[in-house]
C-alpha positions as CSV (number, residue, x, y, z in Angstrom):
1,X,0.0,0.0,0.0
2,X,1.5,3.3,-1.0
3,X,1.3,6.0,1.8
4,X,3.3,8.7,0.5
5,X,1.3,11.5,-1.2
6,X,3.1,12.3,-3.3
7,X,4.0,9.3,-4.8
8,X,0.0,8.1,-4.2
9,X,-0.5,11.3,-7.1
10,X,2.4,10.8,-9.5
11,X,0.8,6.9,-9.5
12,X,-2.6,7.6,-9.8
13,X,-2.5,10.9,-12.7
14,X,0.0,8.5,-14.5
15,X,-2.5,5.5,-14.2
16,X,-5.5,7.7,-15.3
17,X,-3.1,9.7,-18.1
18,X,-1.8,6.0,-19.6
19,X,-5.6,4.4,-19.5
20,X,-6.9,7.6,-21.2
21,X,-4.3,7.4,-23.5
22,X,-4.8,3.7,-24.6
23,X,-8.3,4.3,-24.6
24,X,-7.5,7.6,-27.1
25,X,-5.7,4.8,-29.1
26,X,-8.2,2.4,-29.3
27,X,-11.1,5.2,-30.3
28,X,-8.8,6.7,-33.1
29,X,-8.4,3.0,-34.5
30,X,-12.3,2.5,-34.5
31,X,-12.5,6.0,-36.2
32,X,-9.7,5.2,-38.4
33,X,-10.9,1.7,-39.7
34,X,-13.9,3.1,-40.2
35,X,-12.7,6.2,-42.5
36,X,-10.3,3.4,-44.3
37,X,-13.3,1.2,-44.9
38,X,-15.0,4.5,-46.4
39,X,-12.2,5.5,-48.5
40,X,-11.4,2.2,-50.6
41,X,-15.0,1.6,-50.6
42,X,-15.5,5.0,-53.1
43,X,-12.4,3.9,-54.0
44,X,-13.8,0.5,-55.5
45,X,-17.1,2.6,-57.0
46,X,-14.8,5.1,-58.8
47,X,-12.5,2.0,-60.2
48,X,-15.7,0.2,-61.1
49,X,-16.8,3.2,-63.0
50,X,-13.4,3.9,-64.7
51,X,-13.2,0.3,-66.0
52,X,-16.8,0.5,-67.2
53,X,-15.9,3.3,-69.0
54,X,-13.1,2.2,-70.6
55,X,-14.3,-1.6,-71.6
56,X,-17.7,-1.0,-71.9
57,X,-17.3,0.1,-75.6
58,X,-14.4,-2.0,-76.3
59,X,-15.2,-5.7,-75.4
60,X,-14.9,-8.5,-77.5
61,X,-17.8,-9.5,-79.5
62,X,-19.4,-13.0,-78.4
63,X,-17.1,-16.1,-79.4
64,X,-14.0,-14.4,-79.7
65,X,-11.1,-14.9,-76.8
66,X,-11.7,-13.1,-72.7
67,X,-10.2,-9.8,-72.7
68,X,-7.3,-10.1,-69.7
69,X,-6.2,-6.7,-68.5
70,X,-2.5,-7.0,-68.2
71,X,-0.8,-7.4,-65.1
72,X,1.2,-4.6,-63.1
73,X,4.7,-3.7,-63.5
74,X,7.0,-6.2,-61.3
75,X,9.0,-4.8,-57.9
76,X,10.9,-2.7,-58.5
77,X,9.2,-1.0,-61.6
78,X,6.3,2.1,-61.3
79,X,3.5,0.6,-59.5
80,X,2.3,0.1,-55.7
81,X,1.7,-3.6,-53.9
82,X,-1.3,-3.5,-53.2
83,X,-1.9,-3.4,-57.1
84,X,-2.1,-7.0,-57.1
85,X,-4.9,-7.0,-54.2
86,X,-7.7,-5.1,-56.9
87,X,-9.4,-7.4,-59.3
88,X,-12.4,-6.8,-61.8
89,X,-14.5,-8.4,-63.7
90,X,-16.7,-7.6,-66.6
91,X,-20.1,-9.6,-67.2
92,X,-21.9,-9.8,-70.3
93,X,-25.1,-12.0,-69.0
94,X,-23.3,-15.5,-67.7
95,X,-20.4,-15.1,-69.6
96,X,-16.8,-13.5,-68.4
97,X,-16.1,-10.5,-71.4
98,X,-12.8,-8.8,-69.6
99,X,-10.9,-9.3,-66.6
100,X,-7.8,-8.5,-64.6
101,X,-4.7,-10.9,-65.0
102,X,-5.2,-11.7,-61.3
103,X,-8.9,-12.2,-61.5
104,X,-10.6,-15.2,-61.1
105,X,-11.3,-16.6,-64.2
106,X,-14.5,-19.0,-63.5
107,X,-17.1,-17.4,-61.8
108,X,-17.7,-14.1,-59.9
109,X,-16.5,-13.0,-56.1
110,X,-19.7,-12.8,-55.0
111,X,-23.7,-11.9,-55.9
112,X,-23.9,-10.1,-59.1
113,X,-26.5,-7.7,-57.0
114,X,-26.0,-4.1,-57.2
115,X,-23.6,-2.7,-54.0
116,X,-21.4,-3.8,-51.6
117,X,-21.0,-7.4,-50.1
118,X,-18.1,-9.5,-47.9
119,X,-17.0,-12.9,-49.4
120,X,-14.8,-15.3,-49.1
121,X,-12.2,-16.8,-51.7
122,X,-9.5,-19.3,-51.9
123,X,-9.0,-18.5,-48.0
124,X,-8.9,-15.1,-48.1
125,X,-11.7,-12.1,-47.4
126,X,-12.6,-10.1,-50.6
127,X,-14.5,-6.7,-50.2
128,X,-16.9,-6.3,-53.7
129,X,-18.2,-3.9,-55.0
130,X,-21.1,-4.8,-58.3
131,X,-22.4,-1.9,-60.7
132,X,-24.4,-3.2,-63.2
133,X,-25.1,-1.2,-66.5
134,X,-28.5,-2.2,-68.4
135,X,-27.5,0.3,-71.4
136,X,-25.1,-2.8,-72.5
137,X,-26.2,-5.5,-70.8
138,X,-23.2,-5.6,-68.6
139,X,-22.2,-6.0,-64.9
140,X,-18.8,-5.1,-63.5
141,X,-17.4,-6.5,-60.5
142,X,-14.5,-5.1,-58.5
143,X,-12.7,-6.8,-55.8
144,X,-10.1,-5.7,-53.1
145,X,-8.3,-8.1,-50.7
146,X,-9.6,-7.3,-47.2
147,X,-6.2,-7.4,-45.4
148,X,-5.0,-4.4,-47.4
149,X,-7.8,-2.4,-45.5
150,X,-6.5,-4.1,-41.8
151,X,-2.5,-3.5,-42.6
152,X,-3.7,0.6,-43.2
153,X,-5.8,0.6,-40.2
154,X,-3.1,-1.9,-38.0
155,X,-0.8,0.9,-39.2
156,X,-2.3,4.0,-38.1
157,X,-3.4,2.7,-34.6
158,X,0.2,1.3,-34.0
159,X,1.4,4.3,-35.0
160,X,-1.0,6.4,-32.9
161,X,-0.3,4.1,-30.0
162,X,3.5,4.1,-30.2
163,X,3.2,8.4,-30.1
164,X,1.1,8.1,-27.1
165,X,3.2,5.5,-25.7
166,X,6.4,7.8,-26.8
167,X,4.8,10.7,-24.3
168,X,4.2,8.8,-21.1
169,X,8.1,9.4,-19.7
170,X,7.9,12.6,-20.6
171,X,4.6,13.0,-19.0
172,X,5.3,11.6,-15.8
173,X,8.4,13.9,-15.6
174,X,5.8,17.1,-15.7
175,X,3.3,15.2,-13.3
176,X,6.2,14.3,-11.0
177,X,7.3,18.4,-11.2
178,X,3.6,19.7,-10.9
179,X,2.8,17.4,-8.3
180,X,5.9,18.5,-5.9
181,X,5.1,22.4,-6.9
182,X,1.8,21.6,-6.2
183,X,2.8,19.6,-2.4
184,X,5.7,22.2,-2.0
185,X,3.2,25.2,0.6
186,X,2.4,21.2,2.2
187,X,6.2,21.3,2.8
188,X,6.5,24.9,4.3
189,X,3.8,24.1,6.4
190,X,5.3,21.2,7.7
191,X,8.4,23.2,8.1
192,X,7.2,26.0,10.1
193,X,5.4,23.7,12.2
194,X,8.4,21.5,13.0
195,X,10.7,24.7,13.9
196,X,8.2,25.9,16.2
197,X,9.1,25.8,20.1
198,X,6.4,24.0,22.7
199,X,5.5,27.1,24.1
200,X,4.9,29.0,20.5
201,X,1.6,28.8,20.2
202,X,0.3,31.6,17.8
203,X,-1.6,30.8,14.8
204,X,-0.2,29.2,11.5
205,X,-0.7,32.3,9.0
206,X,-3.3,31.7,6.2
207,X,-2.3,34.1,3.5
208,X,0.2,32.8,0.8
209,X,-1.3,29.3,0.9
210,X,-3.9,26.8,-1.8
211,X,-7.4,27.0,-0.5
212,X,-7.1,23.1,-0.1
213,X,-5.2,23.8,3.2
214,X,-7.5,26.5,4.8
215,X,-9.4,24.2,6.5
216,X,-6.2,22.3,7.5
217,X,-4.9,25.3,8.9
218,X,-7.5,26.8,10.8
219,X,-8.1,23.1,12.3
220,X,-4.6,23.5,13.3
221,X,-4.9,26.7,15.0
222,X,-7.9,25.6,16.8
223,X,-6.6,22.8,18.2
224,X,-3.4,25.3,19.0
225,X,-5.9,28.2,20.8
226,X,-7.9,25.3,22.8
227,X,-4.1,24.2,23.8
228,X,-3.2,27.3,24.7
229,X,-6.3,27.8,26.9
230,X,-5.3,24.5,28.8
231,X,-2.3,25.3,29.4
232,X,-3.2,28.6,30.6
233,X,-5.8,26.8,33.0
234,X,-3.1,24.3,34.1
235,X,-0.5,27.6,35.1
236,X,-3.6,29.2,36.5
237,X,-4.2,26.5,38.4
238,X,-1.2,26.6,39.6
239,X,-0.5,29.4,40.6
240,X,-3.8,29.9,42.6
241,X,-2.4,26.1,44.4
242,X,0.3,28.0,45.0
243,X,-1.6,31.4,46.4
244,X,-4.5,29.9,48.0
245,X,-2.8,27.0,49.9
246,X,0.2,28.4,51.3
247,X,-2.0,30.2,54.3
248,X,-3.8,27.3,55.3
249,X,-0.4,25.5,55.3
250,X,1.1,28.4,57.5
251,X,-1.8,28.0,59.8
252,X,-1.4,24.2,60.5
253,X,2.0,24.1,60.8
254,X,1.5,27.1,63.6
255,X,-1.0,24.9,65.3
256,X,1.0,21.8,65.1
257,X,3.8,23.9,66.3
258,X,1.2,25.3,68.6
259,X,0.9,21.0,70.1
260,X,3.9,21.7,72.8
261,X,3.2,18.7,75.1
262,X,4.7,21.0,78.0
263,X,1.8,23.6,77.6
264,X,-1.2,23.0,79.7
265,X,-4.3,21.2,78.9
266,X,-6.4,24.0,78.1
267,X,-4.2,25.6,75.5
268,X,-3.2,22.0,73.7
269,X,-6.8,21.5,73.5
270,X,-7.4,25.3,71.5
271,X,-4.3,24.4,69.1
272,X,-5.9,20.8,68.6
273,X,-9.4,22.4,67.4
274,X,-7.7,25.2,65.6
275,X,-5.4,22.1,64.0
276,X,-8.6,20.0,62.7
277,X,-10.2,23.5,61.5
278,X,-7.1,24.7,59.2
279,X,-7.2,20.8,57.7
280,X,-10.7,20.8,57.2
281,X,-10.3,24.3,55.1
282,X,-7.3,22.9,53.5
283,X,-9.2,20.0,52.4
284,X,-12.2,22.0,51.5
285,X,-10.2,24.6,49.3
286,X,-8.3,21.3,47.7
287,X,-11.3,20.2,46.8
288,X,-12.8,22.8,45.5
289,X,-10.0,23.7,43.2
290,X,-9.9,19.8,41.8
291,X,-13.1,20.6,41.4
292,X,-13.1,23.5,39.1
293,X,-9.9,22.5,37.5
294,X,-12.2,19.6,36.3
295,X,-14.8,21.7,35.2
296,X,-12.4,23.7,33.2
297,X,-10.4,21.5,31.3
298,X,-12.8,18.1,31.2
299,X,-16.1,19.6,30.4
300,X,-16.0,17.7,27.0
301,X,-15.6,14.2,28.6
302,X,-18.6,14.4,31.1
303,X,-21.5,12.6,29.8
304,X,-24.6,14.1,28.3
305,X,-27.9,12.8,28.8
306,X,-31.0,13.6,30.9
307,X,-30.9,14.8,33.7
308,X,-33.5,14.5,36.6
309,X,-32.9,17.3,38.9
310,X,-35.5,16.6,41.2
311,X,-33.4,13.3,41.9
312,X,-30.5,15.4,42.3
313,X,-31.5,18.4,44.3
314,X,-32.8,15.5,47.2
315,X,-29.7,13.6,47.0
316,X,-27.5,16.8,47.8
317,X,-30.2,17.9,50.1
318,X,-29.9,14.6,52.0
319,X,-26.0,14.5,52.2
320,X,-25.5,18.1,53.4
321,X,-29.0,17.6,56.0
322,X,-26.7,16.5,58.9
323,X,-24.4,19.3,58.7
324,X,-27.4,21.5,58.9
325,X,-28.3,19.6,62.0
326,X,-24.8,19.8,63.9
327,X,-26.0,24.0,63.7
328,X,-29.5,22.8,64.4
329,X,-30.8,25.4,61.1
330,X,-34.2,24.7,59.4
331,X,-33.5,23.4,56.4
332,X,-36.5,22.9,53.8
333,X,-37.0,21.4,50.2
334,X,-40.0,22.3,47.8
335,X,-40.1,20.8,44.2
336,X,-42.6,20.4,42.0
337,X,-45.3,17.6,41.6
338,X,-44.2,16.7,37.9
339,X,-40.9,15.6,36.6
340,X,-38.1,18.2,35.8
341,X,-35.8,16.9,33.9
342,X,-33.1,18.5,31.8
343,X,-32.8,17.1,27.9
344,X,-28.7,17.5,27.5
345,X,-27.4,17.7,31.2
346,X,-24.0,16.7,32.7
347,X,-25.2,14.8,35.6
348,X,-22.2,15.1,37.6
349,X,-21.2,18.4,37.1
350,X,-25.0,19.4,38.6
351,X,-24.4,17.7,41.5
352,X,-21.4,19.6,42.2
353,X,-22.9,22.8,41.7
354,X,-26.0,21.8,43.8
355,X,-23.3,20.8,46.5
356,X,-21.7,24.0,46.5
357,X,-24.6,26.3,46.9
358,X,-26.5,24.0,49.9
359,X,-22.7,24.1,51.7
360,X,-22.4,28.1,51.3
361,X,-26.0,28.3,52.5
362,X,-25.4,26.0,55.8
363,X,-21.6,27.5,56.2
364,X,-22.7,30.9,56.0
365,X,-25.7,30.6,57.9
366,X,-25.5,31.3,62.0
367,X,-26.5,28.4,64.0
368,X,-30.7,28.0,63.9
369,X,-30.9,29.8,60.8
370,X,-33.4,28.7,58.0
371,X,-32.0,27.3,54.7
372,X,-35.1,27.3,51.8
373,X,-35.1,25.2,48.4
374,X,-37.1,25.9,45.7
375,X,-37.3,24.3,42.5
376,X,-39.9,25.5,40.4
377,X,-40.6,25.4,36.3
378,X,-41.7,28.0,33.9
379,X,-41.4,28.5,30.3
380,X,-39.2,25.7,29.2
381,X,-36.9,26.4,32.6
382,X,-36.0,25.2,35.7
383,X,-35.8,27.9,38.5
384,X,-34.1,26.9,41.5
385,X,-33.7,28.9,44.3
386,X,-31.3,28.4,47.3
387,X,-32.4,31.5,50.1
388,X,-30.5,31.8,53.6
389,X,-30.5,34.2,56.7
390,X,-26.5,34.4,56.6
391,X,-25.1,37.9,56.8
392,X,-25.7,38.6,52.9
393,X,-23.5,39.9,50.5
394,X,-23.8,44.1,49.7
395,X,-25.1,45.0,46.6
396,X,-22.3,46.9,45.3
397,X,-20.3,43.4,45.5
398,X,-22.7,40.5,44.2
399,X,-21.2,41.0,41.0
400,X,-17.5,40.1,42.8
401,X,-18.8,36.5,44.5
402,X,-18.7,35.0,41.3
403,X,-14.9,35.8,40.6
404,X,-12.4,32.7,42.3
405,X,-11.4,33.5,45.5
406,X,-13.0,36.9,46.1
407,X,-14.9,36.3,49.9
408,X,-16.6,39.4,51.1
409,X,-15.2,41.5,53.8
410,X,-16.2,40.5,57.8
411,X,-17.5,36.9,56.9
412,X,-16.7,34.9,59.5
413,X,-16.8,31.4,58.5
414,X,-13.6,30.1,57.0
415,X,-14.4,29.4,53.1
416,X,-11.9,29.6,49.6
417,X,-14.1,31.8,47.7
418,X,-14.5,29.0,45.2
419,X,-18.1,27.6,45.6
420,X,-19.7,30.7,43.4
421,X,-16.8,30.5,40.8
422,X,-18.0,26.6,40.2
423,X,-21.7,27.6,40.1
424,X,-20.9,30.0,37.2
425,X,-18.9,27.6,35.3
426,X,-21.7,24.8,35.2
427,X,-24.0,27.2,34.4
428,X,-21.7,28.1,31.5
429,X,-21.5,24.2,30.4
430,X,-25.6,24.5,30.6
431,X,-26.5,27.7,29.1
432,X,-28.0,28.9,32.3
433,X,-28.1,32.2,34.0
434,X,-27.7,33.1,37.8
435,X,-29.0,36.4,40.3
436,X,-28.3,37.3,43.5
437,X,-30.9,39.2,46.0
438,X,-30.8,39.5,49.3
439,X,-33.4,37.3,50.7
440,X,-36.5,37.5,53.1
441,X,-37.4,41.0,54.9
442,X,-34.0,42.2,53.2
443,X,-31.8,39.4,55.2
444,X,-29.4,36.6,54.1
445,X,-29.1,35.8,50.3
446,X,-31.1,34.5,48.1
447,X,-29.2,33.2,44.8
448,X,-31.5,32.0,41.8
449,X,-30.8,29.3,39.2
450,X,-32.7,29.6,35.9
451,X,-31.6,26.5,33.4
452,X,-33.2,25.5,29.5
453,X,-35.1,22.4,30.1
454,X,-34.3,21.5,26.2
């Protein structure tokens, strides 16, 4: 199997240009037999009509001796070869008047009808041609050796073939030349592609090249830009690791530093509980980020499918229900009667954004404080609505909540700033749209989830 391109080309045009060319061959000695057969056929009338009217005046009258036309001049003499292939004969009723030396000298070719017929004789194939003449009573027959007719055509196709034949090296010198100008901007390409460093990721240019390769190219810098944005995720990544975690790491090594087994009770108690509390925001935040990182850069491989959110909003409100309980807060659930079920939905990534705003709402929430979850339907939507009696966000920075780690000024629960940040990028993966109001009597926060149900 060839896998060069280039050579795939040069084969194949050189295939097609040969086949076309035999085939050219083969048509011109159809259309050249054909012409042949025309020409010595009016060539047999007219020679039929120049021996009528040269005999038909001077025959012998009846009992004297067959006029016998002599016979051509030997080899080597005026003449032509093919003189000896072209016979006549003259009729005068059933008897022979005049003939060629080479004519048969017993009985006709063929039919003495009028025309043109195909026999047989002594082996070989005669073409005839009859023209009678009533005004004396005569009926002239002329007769040509069909192989001079084949050694004309056989001539002219071999010699048409053997010109075609002639031009193939020289034509697969040009294909071989205008195929590698026409791969040469495949070359460059390849070229510029190769000399590139791993962090050059600007697009190929698209001016200066065959319209065959836009596509190629601007598949090429696609694939280049969506690189580009992964690898930008990946340093922003980490470099917010890097930002976010090194507090949290500072804390706990304080605490643990904090564990002095000569201290007394009291104060190795404090550093224990202020210990577990810096690892559980450490864990949260390195969650979080996995989280979003995921969001980011796997979107594509999460599955689509439907998606029942009522399923999913009791799930997350059962698993985060005892953490609501160890703050003893009032936390409620309201859902429709009907299904809601979303047509193209990423089940997983859902989940995680239900997750994230049931644990803001119990985190931020003081201890007996009401969380409320609605989920409602309306005009091809689902509207879910997660409302709290936390401390709130102002207005002039509800905007800001959805930016990675921004956190408010003064809240006092330890948090990364992350939850918000990986509401707003499912919502991006599901064409939905997000508010924040304060919530009931102007308290807490009320954030509102509006996603197409097809």
């Amino acid at each position: 199997m060839i896998t060069s391109l280039r050579l795939r080309l040069i084969v194949g045009l050189l295939a097609t240009l040969t086949t076309l060319s035999v085939l050219d061959s083969l048509w011109s000695y159809r259309d050249s037999y054909h012409e042949t057969e025309e020409i010595f056929d009016a060539h047999l009338a007219q020679y039929a009509r120049i021996v009528h009217n040269l005999l038909a005046d001077a025959l012998p009258r009846s009992g004297e001796p067959m006029l016998v036309w002599p016979a051509p001049l030997e080899a080597g003499a005026v003449g032509h070869p093919y003189e000896r292939k072209l016979n006549f004969q003259v009729w005068q009723g059933e008897r022979l008047a005049a003939r060629s030396a080479s004519a048969r000298s017993d009985q006709p070719y063929g039919s003495l009808r009028a025309g043109f017929q195909n026999v047989r004789d002594t082996g070989s194939a005669w073409r005839v041609f009859t023209l009678p003449d009533p005004d004396h009573a005569l009926t002239i027959q002329v007769a040509e050796r069909g192989d001079v007719r084949g050694e004309m055509a056989e001539m002219i196709a071999r010699r048409t073939l053997s010109k075609n034949l002639a031009l193939v090296p020289l034509t697969a010198v040009l294909v071989a030349w205008l195929v590698s100008q026409g791969l040469a901007p495949l070359k460059t390409l390849v070229a510029d592609i190769a000399a590139r460093r791993p962090d050059r990721l600007d697009p190929l240019p698209l001016t200066g090249l065959p319209a065959e390769l836009g596509p190629i190219i601007a598949a090429i810098n696609e694939l280049m830009a969506r690189l580009d944005q992964a690898l930008a995720q990946e340093r922003r990544f980490t470099s917010d690791a890097a930002h976010e975690l090194r507090t949290p790491l500072a804390l706990v090594r304080l605490q643990i530093e904090g564990l002095n087994p000569l201290a007394d009770e009291a104060s190795r108690e404090l550093a224990h509980q202020r210990l577990l509390r810096g690892i559980d925001r450490l864990s949260r935040t390195v969650s979080q980020m996995l989280q979003l990182a995921r969001l980011e850069q796997a979107a594509d491989q999460l599955t689509t499918a439907p998606v029942d959110l009522k399923s999913l909003l009791a799930a997350g409100v059962a698993e985060l229900a005892p953490a609501a309980l160890t703050k003893d807060q009032d936390l409620s659930l309201e859902m429709p009667a009907e299904a809601c079920v979303l047509a193209h939905g990423r089940a997983e990534a859902i989940a995680i954004m239900l997750r994230n705003l049931l644990d803001n709402a119990i985190r931020y929430s003081p201890r007996e404080g009401r969380i409320g979850v609605t989920l409602r339907m309306d005009e091809g939507h689902a509207r879910l609505a997660v409302e709290d009696t936390g401390p709130g966000i102002p207005e002039a920075l509800r905007e800001r909540v959805w930016e990675r780690f921004f956190r408010p000024p003064g809240m006092e629960s330890p948090g990364s700033g992350l939850g918000l940040s990986i509401v707003r990028q499912v919502l991006e993966l599901h064409r939905g749209t997000a508010r924040t109001s304060p919530g009931k009597d102007g308290h807490g926060l009320r954030v509102e989830i509006r996603l197409p149900l097809r």
